[in-house]
mmCIF entry with sequence, helices, sheets and N, C-alpha, C, O atoms, coordinates in Angstrom:
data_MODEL
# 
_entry.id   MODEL 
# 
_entity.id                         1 
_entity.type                       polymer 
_entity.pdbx_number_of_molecules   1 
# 
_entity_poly.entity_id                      1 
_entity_poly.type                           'polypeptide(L)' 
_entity_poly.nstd_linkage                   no 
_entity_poly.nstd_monomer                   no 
_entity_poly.pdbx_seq_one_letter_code       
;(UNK)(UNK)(UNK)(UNK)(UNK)(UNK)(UNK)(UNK)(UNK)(UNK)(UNK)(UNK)(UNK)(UNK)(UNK)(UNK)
(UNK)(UNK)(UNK)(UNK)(UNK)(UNK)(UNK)(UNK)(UNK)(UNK)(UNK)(UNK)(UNK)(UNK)(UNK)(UNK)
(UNK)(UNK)(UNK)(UNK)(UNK)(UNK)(UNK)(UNK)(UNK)(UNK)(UNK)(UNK)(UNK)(UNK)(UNK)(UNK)
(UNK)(UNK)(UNK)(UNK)(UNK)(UNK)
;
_entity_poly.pdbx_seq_one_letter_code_can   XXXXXXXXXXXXXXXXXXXXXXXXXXXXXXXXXXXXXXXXXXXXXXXXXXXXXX 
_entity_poly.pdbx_strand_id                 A 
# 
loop_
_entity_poly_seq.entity_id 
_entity_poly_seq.num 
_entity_poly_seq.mon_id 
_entity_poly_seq.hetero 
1 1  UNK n 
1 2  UNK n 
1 3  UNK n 
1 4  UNK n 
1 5  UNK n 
1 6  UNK n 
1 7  UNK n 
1 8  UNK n 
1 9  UNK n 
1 10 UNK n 
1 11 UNK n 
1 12 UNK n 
1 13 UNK n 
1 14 UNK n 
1 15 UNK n 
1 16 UNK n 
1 17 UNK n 
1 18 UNK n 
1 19 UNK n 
1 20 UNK n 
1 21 UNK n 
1 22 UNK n 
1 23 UNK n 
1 24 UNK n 
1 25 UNK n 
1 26 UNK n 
1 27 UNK n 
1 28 UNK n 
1 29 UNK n 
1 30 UNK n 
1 31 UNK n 
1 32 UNK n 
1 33 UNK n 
1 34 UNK n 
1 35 UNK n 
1 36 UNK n 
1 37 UNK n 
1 38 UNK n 
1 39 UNK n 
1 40 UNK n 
1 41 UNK n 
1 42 UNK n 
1 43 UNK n 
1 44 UNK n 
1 45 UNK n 
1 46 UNK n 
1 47 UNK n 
1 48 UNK n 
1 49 UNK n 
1 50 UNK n 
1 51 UNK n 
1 52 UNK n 
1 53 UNK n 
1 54 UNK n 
# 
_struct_asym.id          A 
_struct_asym.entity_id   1 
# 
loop_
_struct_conf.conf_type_id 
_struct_conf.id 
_struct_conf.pdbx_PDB_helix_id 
_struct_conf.beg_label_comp_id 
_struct_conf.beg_label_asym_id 
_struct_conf.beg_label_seq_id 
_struct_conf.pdbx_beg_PDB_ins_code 
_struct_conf.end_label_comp_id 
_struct_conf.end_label_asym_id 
_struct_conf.end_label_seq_id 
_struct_conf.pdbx_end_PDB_ins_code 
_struct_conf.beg_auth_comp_id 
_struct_conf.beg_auth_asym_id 
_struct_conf.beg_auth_seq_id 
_struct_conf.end_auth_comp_id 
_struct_conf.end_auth_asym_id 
_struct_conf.end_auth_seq_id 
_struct_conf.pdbx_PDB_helix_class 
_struct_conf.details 
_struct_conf.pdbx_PDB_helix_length 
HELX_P HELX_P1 AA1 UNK A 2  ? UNK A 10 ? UNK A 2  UNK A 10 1 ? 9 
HELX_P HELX_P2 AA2 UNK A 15 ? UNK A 21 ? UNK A 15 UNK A 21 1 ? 7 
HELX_P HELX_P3 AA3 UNK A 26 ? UNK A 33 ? UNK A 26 UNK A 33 1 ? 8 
HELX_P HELX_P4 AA4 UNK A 35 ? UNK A 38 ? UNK A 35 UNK A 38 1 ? 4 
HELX_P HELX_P5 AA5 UNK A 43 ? UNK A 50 ? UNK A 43 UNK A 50 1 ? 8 
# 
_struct_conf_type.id          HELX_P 
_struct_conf_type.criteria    ? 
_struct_conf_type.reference   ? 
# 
loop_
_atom_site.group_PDB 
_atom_site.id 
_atom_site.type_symbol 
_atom_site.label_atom_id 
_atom_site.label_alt_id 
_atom_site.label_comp_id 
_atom_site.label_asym_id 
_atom_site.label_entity_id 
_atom_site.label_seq_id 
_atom_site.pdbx_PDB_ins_code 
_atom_site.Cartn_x 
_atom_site.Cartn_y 
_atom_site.Cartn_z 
_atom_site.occupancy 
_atom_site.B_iso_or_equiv 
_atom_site.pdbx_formal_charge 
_atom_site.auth_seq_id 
_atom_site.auth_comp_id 
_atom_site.auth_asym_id 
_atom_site.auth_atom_id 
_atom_site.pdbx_PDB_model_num 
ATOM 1   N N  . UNK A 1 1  ? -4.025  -4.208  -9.716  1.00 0.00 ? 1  UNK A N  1 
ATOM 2   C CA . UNK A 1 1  ? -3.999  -2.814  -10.100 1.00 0.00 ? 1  UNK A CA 1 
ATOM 3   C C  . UNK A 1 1  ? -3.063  -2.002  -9.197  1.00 0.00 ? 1  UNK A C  1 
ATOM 4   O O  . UNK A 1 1  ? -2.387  -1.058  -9.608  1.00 0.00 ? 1  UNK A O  1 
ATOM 5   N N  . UNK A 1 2  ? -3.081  -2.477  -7.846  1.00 0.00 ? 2  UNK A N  1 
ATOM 6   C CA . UNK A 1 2  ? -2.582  -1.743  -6.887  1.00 0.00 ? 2  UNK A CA 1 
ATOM 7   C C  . UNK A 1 2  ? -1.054  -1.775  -6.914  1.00 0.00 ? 2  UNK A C  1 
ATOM 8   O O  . UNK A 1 2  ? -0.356  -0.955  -6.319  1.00 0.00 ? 2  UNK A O  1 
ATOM 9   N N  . UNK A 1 3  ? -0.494  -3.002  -7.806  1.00 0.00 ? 3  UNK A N  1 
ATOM 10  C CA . UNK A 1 3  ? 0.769   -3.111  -8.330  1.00 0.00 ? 3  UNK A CA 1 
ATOM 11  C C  . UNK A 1 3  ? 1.692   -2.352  -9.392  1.00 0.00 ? 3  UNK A C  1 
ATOM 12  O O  . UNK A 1 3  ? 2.896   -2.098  -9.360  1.00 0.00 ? 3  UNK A O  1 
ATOM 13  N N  . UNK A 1 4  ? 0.646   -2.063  -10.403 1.00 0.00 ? 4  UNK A N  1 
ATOM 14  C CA . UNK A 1 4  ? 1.220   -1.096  -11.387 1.00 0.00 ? 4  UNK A CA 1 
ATOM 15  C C  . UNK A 1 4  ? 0.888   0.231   -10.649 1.00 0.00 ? 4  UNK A C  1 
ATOM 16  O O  . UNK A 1 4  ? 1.629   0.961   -11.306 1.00 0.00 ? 4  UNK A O  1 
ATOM 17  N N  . UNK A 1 5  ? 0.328   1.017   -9.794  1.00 0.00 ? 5  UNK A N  1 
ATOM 18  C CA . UNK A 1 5  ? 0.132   1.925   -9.494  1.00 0.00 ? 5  UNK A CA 1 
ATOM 19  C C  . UNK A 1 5  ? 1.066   2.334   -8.344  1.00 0.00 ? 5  UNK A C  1 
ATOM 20  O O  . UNK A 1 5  ? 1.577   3.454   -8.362  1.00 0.00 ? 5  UNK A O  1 
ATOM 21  N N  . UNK A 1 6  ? 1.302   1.489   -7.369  1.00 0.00 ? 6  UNK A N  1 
ATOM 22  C CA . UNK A 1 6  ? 2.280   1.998   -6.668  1.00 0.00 ? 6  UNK A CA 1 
ATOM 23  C C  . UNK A 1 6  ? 3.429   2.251   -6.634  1.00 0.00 ? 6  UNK A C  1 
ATOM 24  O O  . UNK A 1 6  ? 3.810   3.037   -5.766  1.00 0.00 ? 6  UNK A O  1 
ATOM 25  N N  . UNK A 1 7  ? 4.442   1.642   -7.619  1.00 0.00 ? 7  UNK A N  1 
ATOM 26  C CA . UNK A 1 7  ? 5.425   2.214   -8.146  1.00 0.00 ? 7  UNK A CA 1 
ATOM 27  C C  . UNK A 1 7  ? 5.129   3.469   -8.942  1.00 0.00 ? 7  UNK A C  1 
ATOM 28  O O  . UNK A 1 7  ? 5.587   4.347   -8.211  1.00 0.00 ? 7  UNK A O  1 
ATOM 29  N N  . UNK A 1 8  ? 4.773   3.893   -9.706  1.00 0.00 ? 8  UNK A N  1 
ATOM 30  C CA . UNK A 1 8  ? 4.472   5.193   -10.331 1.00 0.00 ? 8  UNK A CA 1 
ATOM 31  C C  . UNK A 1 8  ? 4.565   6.105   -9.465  1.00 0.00 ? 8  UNK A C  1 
ATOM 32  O O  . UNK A 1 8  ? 4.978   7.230   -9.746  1.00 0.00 ? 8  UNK A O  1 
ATOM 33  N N  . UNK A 1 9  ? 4.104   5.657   -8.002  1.00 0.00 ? 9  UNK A N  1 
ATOM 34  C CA . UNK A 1 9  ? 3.731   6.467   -6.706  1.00 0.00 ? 9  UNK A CA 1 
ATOM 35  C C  . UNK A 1 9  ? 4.853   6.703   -6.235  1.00 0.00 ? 9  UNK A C  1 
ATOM 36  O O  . UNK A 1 9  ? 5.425   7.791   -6.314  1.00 0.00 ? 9  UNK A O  1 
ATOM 37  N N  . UNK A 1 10 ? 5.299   5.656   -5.670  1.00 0.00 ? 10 UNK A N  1 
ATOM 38  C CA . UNK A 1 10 ? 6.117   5.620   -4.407  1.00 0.00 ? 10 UNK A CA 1 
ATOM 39  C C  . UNK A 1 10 ? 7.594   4.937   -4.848  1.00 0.00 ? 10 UNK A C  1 
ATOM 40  O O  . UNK A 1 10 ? 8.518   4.995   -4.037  1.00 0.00 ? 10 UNK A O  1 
ATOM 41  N N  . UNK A 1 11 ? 7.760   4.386   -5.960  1.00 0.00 ? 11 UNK A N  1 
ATOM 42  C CA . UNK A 1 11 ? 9.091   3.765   -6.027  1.00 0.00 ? 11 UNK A CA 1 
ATOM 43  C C  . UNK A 1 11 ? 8.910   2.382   -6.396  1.00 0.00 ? 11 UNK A C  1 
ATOM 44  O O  . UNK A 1 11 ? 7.771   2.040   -6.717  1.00 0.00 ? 11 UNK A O  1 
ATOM 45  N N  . UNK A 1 12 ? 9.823   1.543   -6.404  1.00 0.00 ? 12 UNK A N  1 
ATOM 46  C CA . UNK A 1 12 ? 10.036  0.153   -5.812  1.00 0.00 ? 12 UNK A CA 1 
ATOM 47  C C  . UNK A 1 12 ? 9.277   -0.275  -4.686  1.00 0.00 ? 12 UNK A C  1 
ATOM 48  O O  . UNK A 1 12 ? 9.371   0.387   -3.653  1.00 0.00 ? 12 UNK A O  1 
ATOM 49  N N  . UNK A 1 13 ? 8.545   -1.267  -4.719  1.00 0.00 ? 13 UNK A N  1 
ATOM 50  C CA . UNK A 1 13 ? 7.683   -1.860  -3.728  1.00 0.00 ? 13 UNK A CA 1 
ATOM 51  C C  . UNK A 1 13 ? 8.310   -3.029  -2.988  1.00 0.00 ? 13 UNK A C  1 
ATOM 52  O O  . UNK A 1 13 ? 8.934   -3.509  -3.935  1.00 0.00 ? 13 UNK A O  1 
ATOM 53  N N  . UNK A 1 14 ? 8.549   -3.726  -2.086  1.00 0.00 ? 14 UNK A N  1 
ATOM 54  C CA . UNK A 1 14 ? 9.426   -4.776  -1.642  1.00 0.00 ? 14 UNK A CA 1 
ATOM 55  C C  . UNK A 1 14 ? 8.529   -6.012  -1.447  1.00 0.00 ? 14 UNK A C  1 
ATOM 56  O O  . UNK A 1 14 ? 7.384   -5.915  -1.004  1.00 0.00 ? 14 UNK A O  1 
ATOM 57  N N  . UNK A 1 15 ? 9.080   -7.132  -1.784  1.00 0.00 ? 15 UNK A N  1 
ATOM 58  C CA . UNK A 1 15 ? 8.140   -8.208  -2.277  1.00 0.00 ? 15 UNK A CA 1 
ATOM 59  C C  . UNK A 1 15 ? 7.279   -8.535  -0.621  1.00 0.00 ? 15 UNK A C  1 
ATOM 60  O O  . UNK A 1 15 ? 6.132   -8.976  -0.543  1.00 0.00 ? 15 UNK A O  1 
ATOM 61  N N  . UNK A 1 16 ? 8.165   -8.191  0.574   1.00 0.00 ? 16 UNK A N  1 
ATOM 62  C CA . UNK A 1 16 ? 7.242   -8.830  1.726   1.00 0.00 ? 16 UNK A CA 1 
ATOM 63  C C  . UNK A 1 16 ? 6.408   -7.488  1.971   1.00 0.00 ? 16 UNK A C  1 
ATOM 64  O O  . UNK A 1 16 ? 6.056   -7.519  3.151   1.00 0.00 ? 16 UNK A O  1 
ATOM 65  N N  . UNK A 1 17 ? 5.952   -6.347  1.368   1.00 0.00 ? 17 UNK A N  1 
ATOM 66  C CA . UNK A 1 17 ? 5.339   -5.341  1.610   1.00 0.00 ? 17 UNK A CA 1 
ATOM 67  C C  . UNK A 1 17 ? 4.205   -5.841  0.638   1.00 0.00 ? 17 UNK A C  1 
ATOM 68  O O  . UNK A 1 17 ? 3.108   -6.112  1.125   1.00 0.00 ? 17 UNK A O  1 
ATOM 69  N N  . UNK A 1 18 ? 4.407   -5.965  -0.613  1.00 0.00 ? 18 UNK A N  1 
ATOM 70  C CA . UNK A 1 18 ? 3.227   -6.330  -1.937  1.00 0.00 ? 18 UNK A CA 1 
ATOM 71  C C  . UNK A 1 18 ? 2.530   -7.691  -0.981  1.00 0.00 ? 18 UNK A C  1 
ATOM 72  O O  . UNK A 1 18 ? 1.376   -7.416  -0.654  1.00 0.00 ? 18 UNK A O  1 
ATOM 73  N N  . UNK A 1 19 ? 2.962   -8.984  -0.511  1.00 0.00 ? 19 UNK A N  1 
ATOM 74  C CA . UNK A 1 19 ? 2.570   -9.593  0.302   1.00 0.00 ? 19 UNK A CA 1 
ATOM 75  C C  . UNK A 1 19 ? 1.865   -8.888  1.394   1.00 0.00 ? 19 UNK A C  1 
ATOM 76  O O  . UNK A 1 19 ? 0.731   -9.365  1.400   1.00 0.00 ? 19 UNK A O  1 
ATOM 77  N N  . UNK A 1 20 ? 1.958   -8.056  2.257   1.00 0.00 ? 20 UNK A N  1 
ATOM 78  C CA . UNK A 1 20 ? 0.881   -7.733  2.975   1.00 0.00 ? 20 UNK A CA 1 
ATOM 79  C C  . UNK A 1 20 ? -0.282  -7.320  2.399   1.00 0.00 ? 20 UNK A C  1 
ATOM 80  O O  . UNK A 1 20 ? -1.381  -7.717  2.787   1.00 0.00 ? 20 UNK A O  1 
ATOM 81  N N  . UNK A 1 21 ? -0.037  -6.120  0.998   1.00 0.00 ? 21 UNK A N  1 
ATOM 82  C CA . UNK A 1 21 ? -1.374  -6.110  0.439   1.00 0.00 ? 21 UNK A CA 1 
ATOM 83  C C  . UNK A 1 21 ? -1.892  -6.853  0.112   1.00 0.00 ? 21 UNK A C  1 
ATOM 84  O O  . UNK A 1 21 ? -3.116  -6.728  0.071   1.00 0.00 ? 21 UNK A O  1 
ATOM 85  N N  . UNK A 1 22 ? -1.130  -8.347  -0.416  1.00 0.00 ? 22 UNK A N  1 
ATOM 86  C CA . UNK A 1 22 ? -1.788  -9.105  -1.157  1.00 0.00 ? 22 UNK A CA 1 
ATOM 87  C C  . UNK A 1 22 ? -2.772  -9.758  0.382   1.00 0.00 ? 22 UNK A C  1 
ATOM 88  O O  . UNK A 1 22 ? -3.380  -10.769 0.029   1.00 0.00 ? 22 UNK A O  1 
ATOM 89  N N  . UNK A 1 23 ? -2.950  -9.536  1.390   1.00 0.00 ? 23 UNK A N  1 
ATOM 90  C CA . UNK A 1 23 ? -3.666  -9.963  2.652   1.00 0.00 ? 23 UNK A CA 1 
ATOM 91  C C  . UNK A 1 23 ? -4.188  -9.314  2.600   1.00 0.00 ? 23 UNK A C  1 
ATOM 92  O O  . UNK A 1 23 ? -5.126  -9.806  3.227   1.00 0.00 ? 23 UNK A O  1 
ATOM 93  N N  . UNK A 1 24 ? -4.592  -8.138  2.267   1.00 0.00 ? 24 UNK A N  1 
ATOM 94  C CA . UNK A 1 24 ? -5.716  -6.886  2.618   1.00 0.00 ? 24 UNK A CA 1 
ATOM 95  C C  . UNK A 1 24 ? -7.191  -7.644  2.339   1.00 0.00 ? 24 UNK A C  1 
ATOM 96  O O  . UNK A 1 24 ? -7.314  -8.614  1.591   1.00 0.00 ? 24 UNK A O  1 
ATOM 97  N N  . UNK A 1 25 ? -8.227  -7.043  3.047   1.00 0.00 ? 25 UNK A N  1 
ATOM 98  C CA . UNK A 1 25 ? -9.586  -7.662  2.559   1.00 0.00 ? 25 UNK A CA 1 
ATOM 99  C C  . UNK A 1 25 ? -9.825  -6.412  1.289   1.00 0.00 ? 25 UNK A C  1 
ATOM 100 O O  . UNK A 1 25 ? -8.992  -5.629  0.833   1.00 0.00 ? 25 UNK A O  1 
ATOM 101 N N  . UNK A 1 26 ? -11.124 -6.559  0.979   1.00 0.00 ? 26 UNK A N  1 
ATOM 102 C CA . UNK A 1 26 ? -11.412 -5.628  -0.101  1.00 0.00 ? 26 UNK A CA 1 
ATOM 103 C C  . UNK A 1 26 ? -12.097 -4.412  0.438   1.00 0.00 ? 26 UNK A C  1 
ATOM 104 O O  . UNK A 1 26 ? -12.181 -3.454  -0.330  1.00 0.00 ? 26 UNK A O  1 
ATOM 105 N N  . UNK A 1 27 ? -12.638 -4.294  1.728   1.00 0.00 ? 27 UNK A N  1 
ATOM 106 C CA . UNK A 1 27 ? -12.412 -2.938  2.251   1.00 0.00 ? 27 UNK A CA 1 
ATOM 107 C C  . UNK A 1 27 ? -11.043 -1.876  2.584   1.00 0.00 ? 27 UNK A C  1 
ATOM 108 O O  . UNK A 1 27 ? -10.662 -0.712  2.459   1.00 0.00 ? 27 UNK A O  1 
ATOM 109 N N  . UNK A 1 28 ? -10.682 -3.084  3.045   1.00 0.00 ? 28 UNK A N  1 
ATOM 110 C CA . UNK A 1 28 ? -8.629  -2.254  3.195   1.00 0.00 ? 28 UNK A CA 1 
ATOM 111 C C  . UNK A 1 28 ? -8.328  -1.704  1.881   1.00 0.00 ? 28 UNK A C  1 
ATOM 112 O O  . UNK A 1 28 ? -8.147  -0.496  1.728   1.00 0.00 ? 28 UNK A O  1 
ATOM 113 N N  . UNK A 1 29 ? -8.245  -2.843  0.584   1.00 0.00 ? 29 UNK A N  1 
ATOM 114 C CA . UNK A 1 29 ? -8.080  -2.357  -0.356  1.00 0.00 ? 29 UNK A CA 1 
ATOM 115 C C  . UNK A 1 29 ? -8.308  -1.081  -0.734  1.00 0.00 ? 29 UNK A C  1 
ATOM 116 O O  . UNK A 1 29 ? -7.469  -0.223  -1.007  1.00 0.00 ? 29 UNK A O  1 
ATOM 117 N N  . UNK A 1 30 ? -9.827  -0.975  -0.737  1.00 0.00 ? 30 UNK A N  1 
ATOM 118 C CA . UNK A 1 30 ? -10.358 0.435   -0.961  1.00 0.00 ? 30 UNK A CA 1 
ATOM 119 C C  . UNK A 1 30 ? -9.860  1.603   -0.408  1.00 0.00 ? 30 UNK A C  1 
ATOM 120 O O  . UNK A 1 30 ? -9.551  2.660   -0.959  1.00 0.00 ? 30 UNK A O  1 
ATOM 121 N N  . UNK A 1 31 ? -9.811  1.153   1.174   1.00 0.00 ? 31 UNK A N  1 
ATOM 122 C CA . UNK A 1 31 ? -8.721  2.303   1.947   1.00 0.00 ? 31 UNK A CA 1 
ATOM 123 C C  . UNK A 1 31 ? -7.536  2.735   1.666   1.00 0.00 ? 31 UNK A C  1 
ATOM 124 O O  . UNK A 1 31 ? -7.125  3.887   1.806   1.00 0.00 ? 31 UNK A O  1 
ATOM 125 N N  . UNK A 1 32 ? -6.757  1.477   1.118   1.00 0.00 ? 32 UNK A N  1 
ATOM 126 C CA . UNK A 1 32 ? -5.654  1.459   0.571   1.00 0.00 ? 32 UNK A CA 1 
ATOM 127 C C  . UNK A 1 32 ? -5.720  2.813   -1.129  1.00 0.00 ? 32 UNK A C  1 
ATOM 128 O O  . UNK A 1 32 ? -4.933  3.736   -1.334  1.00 0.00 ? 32 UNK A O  1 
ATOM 129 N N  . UNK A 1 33 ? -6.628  2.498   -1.791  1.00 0.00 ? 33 UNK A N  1 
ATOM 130 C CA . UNK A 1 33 ? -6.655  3.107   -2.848  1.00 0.00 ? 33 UNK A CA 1 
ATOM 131 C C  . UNK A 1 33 ? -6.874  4.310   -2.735  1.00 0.00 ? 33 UNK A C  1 
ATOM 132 O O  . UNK A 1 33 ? -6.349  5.027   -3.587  1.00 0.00 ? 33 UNK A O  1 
ATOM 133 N N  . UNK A 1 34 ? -7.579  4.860   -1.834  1.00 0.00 ? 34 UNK A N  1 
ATOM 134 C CA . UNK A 1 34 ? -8.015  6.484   -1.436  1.00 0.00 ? 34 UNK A CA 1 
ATOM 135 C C  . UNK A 1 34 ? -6.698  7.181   -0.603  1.00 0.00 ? 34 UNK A C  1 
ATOM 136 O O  . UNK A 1 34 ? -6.526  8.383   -0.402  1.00 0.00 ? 34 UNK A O  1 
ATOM 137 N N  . UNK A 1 35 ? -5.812  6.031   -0.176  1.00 0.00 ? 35 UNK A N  1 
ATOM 138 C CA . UNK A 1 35 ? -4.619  7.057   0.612   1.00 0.00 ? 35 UNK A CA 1 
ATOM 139 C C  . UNK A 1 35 ? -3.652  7.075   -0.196  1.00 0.00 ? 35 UNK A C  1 
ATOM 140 O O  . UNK A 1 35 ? -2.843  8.001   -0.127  1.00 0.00 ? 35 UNK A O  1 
ATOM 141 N N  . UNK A 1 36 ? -3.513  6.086   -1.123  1.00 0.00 ? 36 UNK A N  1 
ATOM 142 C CA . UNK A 1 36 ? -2.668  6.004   -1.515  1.00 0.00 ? 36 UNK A CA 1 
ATOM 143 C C  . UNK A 1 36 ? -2.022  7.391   -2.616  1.00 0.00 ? 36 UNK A C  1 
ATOM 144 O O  . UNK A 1 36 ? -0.866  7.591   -2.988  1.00 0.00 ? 36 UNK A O  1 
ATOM 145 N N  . UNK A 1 37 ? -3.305  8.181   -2.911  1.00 0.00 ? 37 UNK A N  1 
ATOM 146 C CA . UNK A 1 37 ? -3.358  9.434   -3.664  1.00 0.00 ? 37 UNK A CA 1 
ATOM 147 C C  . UNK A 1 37 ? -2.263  10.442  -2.665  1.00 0.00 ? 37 UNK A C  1 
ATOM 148 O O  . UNK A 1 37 ? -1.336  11.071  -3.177  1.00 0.00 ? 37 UNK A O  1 
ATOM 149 N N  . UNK A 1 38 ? -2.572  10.460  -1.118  1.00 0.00 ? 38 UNK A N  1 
ATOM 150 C CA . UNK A 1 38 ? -1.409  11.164  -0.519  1.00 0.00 ? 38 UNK A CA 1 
ATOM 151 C C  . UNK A 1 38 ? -0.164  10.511  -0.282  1.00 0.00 ? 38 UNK A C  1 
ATOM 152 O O  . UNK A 1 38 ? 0.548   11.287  0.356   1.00 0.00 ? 38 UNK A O  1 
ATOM 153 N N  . UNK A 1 39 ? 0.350   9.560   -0.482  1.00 0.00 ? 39 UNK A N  1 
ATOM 154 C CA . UNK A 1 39 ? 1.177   8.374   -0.127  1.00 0.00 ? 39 UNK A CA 1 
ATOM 155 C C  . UNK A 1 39 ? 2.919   9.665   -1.133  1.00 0.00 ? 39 UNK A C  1 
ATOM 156 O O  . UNK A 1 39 ? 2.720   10.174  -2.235  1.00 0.00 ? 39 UNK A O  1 
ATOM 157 N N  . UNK A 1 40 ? 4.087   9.821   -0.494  1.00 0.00 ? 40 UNK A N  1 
ATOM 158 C CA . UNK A 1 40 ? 5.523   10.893  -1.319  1.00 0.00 ? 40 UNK A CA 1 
ATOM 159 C C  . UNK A 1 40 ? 6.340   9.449   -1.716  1.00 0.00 ? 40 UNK A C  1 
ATOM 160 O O  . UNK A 1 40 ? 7.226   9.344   -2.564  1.00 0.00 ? 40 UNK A O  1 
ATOM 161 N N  . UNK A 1 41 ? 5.790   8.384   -0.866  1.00 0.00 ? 41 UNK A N  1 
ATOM 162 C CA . UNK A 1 41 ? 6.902   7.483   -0.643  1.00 0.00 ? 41 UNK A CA 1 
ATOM 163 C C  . UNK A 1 41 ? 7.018   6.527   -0.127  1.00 0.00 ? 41 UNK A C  1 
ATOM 164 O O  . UNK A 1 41 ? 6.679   6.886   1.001   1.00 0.00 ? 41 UNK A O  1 
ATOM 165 N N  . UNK A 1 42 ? 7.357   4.997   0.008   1.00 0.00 ? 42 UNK A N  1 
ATOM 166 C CA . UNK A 1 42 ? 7.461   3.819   0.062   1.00 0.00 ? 42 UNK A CA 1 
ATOM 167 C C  . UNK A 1 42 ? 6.835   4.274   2.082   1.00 0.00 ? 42 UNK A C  1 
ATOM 168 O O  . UNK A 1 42 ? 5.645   4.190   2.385   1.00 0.00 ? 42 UNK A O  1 
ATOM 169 N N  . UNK A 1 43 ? 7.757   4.636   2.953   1.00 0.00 ? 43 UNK A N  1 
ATOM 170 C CA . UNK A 1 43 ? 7.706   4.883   4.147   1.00 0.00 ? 43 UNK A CA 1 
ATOM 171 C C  . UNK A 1 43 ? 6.339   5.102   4.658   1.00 0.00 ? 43 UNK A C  1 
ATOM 172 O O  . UNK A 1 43 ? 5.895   4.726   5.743   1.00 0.00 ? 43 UNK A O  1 
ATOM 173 N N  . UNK A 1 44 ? 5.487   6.028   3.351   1.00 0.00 ? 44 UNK A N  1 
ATOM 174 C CA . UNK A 1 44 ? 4.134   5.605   3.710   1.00 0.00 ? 44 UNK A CA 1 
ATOM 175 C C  . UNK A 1 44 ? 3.488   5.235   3.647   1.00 0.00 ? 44 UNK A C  1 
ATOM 176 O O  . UNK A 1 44 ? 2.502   5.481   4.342   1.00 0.00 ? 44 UNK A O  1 
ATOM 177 N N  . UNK A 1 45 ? 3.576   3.865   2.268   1.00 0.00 ? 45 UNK A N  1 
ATOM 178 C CA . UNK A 1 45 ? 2.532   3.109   2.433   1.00 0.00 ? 45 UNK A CA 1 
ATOM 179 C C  . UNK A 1 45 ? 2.868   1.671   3.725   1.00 0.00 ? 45 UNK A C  1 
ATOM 180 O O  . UNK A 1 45 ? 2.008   0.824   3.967   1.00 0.00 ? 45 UNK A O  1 
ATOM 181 N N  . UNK A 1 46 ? 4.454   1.683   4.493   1.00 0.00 ? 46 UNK A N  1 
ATOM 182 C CA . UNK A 1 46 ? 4.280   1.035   5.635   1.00 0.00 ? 46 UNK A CA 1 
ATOM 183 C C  . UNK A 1 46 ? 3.796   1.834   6.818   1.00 0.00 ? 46 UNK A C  1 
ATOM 184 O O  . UNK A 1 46 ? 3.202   1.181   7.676   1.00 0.00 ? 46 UNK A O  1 
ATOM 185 N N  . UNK A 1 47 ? 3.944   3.135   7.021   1.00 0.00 ? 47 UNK A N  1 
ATOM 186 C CA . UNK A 1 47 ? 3.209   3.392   8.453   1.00 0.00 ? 47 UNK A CA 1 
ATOM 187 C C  . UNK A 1 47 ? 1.625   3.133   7.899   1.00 0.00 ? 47 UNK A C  1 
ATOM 188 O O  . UNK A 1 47 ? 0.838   3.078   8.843   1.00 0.00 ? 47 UNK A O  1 
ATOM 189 N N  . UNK A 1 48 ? 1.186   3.016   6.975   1.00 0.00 ? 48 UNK A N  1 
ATOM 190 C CA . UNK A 1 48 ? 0.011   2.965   6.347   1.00 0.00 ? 48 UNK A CA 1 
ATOM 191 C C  . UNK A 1 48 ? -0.376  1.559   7.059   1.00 0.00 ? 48 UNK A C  1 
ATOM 192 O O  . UNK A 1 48 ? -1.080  1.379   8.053   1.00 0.00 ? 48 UNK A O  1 
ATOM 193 N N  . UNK A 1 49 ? 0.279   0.651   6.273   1.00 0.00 ? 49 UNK A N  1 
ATOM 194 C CA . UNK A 1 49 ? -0.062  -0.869  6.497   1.00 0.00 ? 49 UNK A CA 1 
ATOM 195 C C  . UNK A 1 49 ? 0.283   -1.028  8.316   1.00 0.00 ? 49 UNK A C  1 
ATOM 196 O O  . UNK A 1 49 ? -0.576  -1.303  9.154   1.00 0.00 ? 49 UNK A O  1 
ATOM 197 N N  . UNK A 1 50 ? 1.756   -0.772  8.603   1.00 0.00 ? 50 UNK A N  1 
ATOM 198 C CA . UNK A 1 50 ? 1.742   -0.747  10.291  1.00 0.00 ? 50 UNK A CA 1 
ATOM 199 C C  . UNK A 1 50 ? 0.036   -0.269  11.054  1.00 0.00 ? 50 UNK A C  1 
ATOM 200 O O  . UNK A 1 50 ? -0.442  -0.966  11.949  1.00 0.00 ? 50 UNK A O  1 
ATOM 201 N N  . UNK A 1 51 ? -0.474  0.606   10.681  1.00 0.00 ? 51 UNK A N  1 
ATOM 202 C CA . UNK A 1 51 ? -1.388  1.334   10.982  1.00 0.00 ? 51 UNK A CA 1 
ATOM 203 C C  . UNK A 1 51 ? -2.870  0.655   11.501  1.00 0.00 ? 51 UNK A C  1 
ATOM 204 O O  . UNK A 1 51 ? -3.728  0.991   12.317  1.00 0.00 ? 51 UNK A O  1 
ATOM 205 N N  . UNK A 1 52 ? -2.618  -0.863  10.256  1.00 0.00 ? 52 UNK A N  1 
ATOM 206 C CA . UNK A 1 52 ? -3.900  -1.313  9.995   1.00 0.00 ? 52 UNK A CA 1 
ATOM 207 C C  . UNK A 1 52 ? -3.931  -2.368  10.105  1.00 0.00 ? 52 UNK A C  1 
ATOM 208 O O  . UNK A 1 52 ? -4.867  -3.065  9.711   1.00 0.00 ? 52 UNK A O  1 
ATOM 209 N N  . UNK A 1 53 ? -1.995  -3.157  11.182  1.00 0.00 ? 53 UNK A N  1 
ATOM 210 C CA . UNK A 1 53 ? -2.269  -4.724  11.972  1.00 0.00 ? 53 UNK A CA 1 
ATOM 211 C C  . UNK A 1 53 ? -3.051  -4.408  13.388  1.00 0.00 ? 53 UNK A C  1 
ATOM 212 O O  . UNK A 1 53 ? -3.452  -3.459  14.061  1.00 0.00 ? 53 UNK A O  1 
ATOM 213 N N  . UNK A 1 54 ? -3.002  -5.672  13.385  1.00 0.00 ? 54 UNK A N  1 
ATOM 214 C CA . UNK A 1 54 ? -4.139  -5.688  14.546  1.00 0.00 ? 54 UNK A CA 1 
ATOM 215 C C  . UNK A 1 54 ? -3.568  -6.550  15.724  1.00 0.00 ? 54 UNK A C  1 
ATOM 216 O O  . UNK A 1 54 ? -4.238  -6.725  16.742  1.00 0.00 ? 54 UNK A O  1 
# 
């Protein structure tokens, strides 16, 4: 889901970026889905993901 939706969002997604989500657990996910509502642009869904290695 998080695939058709983020382009609509943010642009073009880059295949080693869709790969990190595709690592997310299903809590991230969720996190992922609630920010993604403020997300202008690609730049933030990586400080997003930067945000949430460990």
């Amino acid at each position: 889901m998080f695939f058709r939706l983020l382009p609509r969002r943010i642009g073009t997604v880059e295949p080693e970026v869709q790969e990190q989500i595709r690592e997310l657990s299903t809590a991230q996910l969720e996190h992922l889905g609630e920010a993604l509502l403020d997300f202008s642009e690609a730049a933030d869904l990586t400080v997003w993901l930067e945000s949430r290695q460990g």
